[in-house]
C-alpha positions in Angstrom: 73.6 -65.6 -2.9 75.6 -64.0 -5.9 74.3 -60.8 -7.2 74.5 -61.2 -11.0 72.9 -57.8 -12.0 70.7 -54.9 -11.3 68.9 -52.0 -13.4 68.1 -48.9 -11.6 64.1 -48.1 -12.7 64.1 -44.9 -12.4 65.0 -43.5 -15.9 63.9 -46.5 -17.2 60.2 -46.1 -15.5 57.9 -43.2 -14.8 56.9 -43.2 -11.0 59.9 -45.9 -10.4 62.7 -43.7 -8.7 64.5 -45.3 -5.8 63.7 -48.8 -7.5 65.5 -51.4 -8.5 65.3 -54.6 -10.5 67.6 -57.4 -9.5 68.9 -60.4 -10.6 70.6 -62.8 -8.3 71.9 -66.6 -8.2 70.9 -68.2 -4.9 72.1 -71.5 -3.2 71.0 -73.4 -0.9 72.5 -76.6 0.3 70.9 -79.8 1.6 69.1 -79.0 4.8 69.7 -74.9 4.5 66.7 -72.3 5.5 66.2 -69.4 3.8 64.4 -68.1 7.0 60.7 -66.2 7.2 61.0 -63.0 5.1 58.0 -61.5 3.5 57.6 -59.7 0.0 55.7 -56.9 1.3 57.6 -54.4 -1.1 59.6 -56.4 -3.0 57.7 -58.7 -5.5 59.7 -61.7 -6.8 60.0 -64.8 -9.3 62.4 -67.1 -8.7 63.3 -69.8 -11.2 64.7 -73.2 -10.1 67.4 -74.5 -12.2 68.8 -77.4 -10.0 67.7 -79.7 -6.9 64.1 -78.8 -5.3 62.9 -76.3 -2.6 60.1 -76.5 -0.3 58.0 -73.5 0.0 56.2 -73.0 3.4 53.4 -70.6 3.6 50.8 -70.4 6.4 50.4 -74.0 7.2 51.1 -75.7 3.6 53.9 -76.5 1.8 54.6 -76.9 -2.0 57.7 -78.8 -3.8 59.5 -77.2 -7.1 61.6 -78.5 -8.8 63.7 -77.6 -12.0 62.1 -75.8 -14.4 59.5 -74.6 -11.7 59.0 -70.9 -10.9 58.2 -69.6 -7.4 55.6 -66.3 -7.5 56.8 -64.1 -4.5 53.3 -61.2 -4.2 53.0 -58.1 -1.1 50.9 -61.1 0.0 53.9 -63.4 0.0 55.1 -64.8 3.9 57.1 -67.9 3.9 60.5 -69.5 4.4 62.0 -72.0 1.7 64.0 -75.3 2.6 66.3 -77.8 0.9 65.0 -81.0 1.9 66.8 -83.0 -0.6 70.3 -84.7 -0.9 71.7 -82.0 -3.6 72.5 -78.5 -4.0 69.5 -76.1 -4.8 70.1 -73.7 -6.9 67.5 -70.8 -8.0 68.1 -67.5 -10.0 65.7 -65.3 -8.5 64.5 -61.7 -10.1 62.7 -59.3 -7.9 62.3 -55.1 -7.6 62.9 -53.6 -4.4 64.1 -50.1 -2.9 67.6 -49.1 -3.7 69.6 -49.4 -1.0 
């Protein structure tokens, strides 16, 4: 993952201190996991540019490709996977709590 920029929220947003929002460039090769991680406080899009990910949530499973976006809610539980025979590559945009 490559961090390619962040805004902190707080002067930019009333009620948004101690956010963040984050851009970030995210690879994953053929056969790589990002493990189970939720979006409990950390809401997300993620916008694949190249190869395709699978997205698992509770017992399903859903393909994107490029041009697809991904919709990461509080509700959001799931892992992503590279089934296919290329690189995957995503730029993902979320807001989360400064670290």
């Amino acid at each position: 993952m490559k961090q390619l920029d962040t805004i902190n929220l707080g002067p930019e947003i009333q009620g948004m201190a101690g956010r963040q929002f984050r851009m970030r460039l995210i690879t994953v090769e053929p056969g790589g996991v990002l493990g189970v991680h939720d979006h409990k406080d950390r809401p997300a899009i993620d916008y694949v540019i190249q190869g395709a990910l699978s997205d698992h949530r509770d017992t399903e499973a859903k393909e994107y490709g490029p041009g697809t976006s991904i919709f990461e809610t509080k509700e959001t539980v799931h892992c992503v996977e590279n089934k296919g025979p290329g690189l995957a590559v995503v730029v993902s945009a979320d807001i989360l709590k400064q670290p």
